[in-house]
C-alpha positions as a Markdown table, in Angstrom:
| # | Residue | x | y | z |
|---|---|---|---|---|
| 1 | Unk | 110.8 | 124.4 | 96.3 |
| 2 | Unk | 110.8 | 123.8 | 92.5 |
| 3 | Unk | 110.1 | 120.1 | 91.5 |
| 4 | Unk | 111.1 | 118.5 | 88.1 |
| 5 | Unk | 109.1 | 115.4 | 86.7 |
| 6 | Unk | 110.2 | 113.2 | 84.7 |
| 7 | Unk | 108.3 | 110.3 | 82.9 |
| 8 | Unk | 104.3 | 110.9 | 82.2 |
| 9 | Unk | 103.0 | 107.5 | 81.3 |
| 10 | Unk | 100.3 | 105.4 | 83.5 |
| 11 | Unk | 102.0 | 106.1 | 86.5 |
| 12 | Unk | 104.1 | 109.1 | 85.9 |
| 13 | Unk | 100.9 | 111.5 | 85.2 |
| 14 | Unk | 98.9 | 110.5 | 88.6 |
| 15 | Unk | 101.4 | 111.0 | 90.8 |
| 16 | Unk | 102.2 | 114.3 | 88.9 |
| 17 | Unk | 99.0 | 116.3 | 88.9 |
| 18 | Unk | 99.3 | 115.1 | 91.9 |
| 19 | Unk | 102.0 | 117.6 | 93.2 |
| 20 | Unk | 100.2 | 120.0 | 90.6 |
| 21 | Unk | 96.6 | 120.0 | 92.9 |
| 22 | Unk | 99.2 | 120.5 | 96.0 |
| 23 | Unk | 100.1 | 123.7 | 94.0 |
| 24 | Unk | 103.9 | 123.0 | 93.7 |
| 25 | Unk | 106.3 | 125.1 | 91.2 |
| 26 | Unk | 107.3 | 122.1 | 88.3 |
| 27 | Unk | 109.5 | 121.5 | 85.4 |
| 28 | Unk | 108.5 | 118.7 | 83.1 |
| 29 | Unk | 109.4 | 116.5 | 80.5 |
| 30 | Unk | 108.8 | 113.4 | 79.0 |
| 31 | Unk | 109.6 | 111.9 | 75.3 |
| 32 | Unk | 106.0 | 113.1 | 74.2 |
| 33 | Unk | 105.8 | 117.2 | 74.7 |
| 34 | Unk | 101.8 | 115.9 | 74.2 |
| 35 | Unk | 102.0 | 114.0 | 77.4 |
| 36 | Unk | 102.5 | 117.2 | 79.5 |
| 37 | Unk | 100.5 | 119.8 | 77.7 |
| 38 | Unk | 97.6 | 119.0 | 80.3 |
| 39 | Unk | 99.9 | 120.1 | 82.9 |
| 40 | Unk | 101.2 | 123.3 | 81.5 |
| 41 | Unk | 100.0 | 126.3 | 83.4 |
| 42 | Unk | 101.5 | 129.6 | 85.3 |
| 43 | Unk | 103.0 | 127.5 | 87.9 |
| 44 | Unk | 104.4 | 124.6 | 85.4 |
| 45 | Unk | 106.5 | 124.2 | 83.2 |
| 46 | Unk | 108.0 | 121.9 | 80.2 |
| 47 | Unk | 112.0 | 121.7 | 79.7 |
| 48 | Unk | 113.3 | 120.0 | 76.6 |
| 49 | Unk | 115.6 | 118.0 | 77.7 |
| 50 | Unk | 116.6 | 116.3 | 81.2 |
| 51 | Unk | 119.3 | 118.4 | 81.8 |
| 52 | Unk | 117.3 | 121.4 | 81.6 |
| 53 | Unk | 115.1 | 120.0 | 84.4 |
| 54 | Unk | 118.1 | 119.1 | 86.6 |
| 55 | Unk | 119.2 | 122.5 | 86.4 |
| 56 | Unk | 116.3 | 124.3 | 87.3 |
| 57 | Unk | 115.0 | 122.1 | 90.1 |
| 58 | Unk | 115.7 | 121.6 | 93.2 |
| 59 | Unk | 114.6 | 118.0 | 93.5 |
| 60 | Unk | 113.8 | 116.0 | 90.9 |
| 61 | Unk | 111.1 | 112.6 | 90.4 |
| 62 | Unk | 111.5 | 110.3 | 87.9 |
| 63 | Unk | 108.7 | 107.3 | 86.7 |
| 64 | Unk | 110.4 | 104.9 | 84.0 |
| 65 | Unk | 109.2 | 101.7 | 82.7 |
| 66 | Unk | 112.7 | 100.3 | 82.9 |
| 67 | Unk | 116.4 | 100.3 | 84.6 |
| 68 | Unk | 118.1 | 101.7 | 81.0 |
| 69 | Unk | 115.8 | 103.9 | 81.0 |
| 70 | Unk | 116.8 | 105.1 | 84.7 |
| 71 | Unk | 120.4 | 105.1 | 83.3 |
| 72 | Unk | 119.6 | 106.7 | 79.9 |
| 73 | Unk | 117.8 | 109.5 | 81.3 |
| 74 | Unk | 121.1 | 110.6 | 83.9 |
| 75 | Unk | 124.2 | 110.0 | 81.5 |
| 76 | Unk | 122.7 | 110.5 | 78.2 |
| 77 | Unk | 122.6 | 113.2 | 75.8 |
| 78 | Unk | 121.5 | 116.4 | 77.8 |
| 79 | Unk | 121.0 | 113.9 | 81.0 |
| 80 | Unk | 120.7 | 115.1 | 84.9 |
| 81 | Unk | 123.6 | 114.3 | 85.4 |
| 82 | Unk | 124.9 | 117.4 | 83.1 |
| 83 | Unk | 122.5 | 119.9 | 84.9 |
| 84 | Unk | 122.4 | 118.4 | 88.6 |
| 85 | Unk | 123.6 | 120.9 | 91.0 |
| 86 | Unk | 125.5 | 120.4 | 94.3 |
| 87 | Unk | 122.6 | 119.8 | 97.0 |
| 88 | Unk | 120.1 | 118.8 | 94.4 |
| 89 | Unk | 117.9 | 115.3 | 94.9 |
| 90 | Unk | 116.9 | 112.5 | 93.0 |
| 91 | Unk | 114.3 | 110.3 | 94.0 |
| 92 | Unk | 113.9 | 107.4 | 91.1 |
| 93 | Unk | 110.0 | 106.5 | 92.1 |
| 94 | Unk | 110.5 | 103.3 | 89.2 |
| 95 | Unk | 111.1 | 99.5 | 89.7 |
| 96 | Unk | 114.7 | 99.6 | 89.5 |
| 97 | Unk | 117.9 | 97.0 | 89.7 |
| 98 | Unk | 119.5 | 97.7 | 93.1 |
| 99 | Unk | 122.9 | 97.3 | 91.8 |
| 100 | Unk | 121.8 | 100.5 | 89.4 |
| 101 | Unk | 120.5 | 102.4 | 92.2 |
| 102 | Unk | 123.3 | 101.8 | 94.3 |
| 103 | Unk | 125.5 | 102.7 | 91.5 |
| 104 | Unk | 123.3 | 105.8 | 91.0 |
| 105 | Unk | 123.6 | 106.7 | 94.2 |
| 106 | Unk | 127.4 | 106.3 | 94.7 |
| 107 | Unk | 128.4 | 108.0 | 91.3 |
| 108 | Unk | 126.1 | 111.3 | 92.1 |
| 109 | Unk | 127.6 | 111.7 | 95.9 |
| 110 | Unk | 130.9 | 112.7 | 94.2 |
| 111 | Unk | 129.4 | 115.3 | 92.6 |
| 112 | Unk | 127.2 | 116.6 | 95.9 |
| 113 | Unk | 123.9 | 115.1 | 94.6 |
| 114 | Unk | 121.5 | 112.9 | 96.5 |
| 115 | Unk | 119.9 | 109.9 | 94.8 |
| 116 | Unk | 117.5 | 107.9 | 96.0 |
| 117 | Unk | 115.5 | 104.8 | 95.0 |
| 118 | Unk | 111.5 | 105.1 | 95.7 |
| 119 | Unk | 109.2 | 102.6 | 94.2 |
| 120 | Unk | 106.1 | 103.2 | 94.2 |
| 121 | Unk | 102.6 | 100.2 | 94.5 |
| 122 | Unk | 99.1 | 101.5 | 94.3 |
| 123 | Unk | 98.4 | 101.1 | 90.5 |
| 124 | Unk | 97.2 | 103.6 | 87.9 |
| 125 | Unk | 94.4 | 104.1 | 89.6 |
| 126 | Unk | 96.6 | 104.7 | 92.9 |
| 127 | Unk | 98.8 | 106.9 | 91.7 |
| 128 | Unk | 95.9 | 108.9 | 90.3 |
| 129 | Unk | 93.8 | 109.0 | 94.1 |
| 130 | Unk | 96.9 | 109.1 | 96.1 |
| 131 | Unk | 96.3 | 105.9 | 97.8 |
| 132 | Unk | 99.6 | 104.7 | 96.9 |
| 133 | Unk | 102.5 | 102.9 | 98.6 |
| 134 | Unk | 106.2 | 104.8 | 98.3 |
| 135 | Unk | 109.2 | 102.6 | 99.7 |
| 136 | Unk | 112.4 | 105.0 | 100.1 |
| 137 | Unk | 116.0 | 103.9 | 100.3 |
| 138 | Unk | 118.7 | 106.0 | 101.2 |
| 139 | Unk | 119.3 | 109.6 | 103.1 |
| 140 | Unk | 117.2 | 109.7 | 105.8 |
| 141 | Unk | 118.1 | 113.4 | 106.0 |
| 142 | Unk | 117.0 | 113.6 | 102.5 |
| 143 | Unk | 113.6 | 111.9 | 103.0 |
| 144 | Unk | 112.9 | 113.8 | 105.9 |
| 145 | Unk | 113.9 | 117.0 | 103.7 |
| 146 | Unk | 111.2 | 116.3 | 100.9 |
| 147 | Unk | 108.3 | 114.5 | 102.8 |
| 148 | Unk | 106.0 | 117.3 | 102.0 |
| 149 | Unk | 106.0 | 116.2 | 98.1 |
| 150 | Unk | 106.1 | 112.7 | 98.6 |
| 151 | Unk | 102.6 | 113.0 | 101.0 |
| 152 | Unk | 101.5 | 115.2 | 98.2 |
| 153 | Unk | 101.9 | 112.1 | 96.1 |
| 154 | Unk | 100.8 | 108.8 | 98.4 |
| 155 | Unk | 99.0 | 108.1 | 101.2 |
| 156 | Unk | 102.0 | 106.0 | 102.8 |
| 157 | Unk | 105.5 | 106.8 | 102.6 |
| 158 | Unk | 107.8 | 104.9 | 104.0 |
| 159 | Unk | 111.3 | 105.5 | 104.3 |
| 160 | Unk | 113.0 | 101.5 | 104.7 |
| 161 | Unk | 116.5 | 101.9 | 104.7 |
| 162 | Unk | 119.9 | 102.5 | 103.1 |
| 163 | Unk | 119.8 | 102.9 | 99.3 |
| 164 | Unk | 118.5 | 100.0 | 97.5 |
| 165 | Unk | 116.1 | 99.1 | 100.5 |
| 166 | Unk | 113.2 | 100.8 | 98.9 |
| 167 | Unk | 114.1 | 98.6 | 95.7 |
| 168 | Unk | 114.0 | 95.4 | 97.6 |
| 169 | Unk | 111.1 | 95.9 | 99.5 |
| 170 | Unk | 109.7 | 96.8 | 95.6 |
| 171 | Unk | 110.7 | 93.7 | 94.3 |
| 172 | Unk | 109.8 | 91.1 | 97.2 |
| 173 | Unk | 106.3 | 92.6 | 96.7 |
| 174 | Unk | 106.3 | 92.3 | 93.4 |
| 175 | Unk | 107.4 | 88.9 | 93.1 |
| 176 | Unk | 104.9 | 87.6 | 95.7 |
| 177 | Unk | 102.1 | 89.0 | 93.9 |
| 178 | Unk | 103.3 | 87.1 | 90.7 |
| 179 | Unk | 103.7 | 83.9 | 92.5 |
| 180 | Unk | 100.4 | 83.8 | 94.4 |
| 181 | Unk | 98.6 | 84.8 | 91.4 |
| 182 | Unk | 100.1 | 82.2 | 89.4 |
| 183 | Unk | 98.9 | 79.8 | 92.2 |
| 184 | Unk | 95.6 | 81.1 | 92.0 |
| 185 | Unk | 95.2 | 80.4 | 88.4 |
| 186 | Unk | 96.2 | 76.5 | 89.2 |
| 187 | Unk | 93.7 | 76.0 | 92.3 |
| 188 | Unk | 90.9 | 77.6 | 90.3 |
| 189 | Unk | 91.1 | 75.9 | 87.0 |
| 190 | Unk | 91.5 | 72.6 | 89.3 |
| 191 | Unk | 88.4 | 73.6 | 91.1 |
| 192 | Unk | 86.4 | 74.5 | 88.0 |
| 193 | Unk | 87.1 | 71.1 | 85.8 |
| 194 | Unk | 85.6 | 69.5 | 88.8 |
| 195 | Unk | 82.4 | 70.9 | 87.6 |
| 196 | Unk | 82.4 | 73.9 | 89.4 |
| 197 | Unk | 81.1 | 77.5 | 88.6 |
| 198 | Unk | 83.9 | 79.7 | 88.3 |
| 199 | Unk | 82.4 | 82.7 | 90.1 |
| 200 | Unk | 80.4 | 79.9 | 92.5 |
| 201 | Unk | 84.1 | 78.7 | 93.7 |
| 202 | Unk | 85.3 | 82.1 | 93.6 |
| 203 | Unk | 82.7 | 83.4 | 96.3 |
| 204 | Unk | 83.4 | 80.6 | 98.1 |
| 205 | Unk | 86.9 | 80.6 | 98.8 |
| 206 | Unk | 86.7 | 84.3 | 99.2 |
| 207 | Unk | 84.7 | 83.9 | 102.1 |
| 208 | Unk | 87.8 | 81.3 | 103.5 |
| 209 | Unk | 90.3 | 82.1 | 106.0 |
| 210 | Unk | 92.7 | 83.9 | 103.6 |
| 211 | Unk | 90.0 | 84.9 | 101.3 |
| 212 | Unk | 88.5 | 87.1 | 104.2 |
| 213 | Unk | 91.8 | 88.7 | 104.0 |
| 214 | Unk | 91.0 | 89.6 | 100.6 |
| 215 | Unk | 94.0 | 88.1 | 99.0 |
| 216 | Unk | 92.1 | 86.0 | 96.0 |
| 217 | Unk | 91.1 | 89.7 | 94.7 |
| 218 | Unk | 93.7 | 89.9 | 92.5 |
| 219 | Unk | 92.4 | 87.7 | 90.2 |
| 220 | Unk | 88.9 | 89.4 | 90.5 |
| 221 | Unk | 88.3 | 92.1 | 88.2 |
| 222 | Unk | 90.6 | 91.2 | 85.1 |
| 223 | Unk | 91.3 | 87.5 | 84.6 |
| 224 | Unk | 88.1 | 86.0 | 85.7 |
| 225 | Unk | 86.1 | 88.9 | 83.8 |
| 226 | Unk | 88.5 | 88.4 | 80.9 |
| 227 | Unk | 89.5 | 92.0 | 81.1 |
| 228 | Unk | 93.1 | 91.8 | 80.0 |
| 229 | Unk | 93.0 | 94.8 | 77.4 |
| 230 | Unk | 93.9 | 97.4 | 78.0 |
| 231 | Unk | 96.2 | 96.3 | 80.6 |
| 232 | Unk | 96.8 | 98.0 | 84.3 |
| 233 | Unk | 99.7 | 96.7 | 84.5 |
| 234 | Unk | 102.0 | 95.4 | 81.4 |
| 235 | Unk | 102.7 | 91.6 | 81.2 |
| 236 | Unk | 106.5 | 92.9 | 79.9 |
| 237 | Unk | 106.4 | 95.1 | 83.2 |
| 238 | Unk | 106.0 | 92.5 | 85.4 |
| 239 | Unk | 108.5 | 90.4 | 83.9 |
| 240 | Unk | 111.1 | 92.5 | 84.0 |
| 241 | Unk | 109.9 | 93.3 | 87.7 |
| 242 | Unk | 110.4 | 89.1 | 88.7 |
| 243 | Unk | 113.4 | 88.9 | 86.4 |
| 244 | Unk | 115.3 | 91.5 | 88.5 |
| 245 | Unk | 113.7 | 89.7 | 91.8 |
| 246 | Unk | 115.3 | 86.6 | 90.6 |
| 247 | Unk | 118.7 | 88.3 | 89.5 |
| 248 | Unk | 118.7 | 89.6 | 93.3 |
| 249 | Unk | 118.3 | 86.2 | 94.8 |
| 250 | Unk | 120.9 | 84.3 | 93.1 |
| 251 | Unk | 122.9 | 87.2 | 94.0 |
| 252 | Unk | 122.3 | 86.9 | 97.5 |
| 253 | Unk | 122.7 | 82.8 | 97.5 |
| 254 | Unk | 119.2 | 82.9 | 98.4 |
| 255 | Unk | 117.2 | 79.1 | 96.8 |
| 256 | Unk | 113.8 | 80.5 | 94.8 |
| 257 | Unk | 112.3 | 77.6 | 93.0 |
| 258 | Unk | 108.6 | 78.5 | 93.2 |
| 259 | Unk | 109.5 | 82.1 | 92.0 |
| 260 | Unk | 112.0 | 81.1 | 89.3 |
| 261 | Unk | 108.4 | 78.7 | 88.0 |
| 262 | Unk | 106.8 | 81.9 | 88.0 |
| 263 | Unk | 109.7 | 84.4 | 85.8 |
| 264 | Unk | 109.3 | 80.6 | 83.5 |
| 265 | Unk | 105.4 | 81.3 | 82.9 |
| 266 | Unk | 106.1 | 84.7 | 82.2 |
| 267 | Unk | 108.6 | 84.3 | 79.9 |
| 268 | Unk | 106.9 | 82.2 | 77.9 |
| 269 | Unk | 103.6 | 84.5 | 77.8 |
| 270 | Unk | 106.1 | 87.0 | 76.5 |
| 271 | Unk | 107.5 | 84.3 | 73.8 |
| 272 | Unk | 103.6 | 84.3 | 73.0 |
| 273 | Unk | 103.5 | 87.9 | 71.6 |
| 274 | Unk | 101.4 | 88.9 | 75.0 |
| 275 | Unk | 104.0 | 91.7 | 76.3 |
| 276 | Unk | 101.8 | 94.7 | 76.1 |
| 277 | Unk | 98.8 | 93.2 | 77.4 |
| 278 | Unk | 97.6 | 92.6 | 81.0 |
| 279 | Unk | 100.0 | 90.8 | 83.0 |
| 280 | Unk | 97.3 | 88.9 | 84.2 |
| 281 | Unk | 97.1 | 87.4 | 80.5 |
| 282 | Unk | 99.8 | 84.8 | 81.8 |
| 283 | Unk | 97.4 | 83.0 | 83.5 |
| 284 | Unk | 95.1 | 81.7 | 80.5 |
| 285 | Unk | 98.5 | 79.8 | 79.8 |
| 286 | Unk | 97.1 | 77.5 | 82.6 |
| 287 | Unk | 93.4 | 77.8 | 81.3 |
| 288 | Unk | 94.9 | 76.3 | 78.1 |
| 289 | Unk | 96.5 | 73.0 | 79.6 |
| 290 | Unk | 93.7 | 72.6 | 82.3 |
| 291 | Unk | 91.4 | 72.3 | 78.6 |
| 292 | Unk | 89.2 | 74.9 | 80.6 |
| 293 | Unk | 87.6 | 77.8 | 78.6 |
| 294 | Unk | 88.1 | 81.2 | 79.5 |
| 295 | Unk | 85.9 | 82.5 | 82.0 |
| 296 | Unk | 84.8 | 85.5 | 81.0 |
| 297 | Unk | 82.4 | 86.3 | 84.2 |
| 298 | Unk | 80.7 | 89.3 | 83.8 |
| 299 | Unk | 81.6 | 92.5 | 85.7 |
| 300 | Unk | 78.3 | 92.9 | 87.0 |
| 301 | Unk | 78.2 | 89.9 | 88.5 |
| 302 | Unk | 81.4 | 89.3 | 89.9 |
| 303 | Unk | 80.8 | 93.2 | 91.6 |
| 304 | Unk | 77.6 | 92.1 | 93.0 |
| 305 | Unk | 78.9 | 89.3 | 94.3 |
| 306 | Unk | 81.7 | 91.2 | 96.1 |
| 307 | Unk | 79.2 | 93.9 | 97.3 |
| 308 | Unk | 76.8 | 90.5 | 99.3 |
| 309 | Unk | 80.3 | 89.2 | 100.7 |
């Protein structure tokens, strides 16, 4: 099996070194020839344009920041789509649109090509371990056909559904996340002008019914420590992300007005210049009409509090 990769940024290069240590045959390419050069040995190689990965691969991954870049990357200049061959498969492991994918998916049948959408949760950091999340819509056949790679690359695969499923199961996670997030920003800076200590209220709510669960985490280790830069996870990433969640629920008829709040504080962090930091820099929005200053906890301390509780 020889495996194109397409797309080495944050996400792109964990998962593919990756399929590298699992000592897989690969083809890459990316805009940046510099991107790949730590890749390049005996058993991999780079390919100058899309095409030229298509044609020599038997199943190809893609990880793109965005759905025209999804689309770009198959019907452009020297795309897959000009060098897929019949029984080839795509699995698109980016946040995608499901109208795309199932566009995707329906245009590349004709020609004997199986596409498939595959998000992917975990994180930089996930995606470099391999404790990461891959949600698969389409082919079962297909899925079954290529587990081997996909276990090389996460911990849990799942296959969900028809094509599109993977996408929807992307962006309902997604757009929870946002939301709770956003919620947590409001209860804390309610809690703090109180007069309480941030990382006081923090340990105490984490030792709570939900906070057991660990849910309030997600504000641990960034916004409360004022670690916004360099992101994890792009501000202009996760609006797009809630943007397409919200495009899918007013297609579907389906009534969203906590999460259309949430694409609102977004957008306007975005309208703030903020769209390459930390997409947890939307929440010092709320810092700002609270009047409370930015917390800036420590790391040390908010880790040793974490390692009593």
């Amino acid at each position: 099996m020889k495996i194109g990769f397409i797309g080495l940024g944050t996400m792109g290069r964990g998962m593919a070194g990756n399929l590298r240590k699992a000592g897989y045959e690969m083809v890459l390419h990316d805009l940046r020839r510099e991107a790949a050069e730590p890749f390049l040995d005996a058993r991999v190689c780079w390919a100058d344009t899309p095409r030229q990965v298509a044609a020599d691969c038997d199943v190809v991954f893609t990880s793109l920041p965005k759905p025209e870049d999804v689309e770009t990357i198959c019907y452009g200049k020297d795309g897959l789509d000009e060098g897929f061959r019949h029984g080839a498969a795509w699995f698109d492991l980016s946040t995608n649109s499901v109208e795309l994918v199932r566009s995707l998916n329906a245009r590349l049948a004709e020609r004997g090509v199986d596409f498939l959408d595959a998000p992917v949760s975990g994180g930089p950091a996930g995606a470099a371990s391999g404790k990461l999340a891959i949600w698969v819509g389409g082919s079962r056949d297909v899925f079954d056909r290529f587990a081997a790679p996909l276990t090389a690359m996460a911990d849990q695969t799942r296959y969900i559904g028809g094509i599109g499923a993977g996408s929807v199961a992307k962006l309902v996670h997604n757009v929870a996340s946002a939301a709770i997030t956003q919620v947590l920003a409001e209860t804390m800076t309610m809690g703090v002008k109180a007069g309480l200590d941030p990382l006081d209220l923090y340990e105490a709510i984490r030792g709570g019914a939900l906070g057991r669960m660990r849910t309030f985490d997600l504000i641990a280790r960034r916004w409360l420590a004022d670690r916004l830069d360099p992101p994890s996870f792009e501000l202009q990433l996760q609006h797009k992300d809630v943007k397409l969640g919200m495009e899918l629920a007013r297609s579907l008829g389906v009534p969203t007005r906590l999460c259309n709040l949430t694409l609102d504080e977004l957008t306007e962090a975005m309208n703030r210049g903020w769209s390459k930091r930390d997409s947890q820099s939307v929440l010092q929005l709320q810092q700002e009409r609270a009047g409370v200053k930015t917390f800036a906890i420590p790391i040390e301390q908010i880790e040793g509090m974490m390692n009593r509780t």
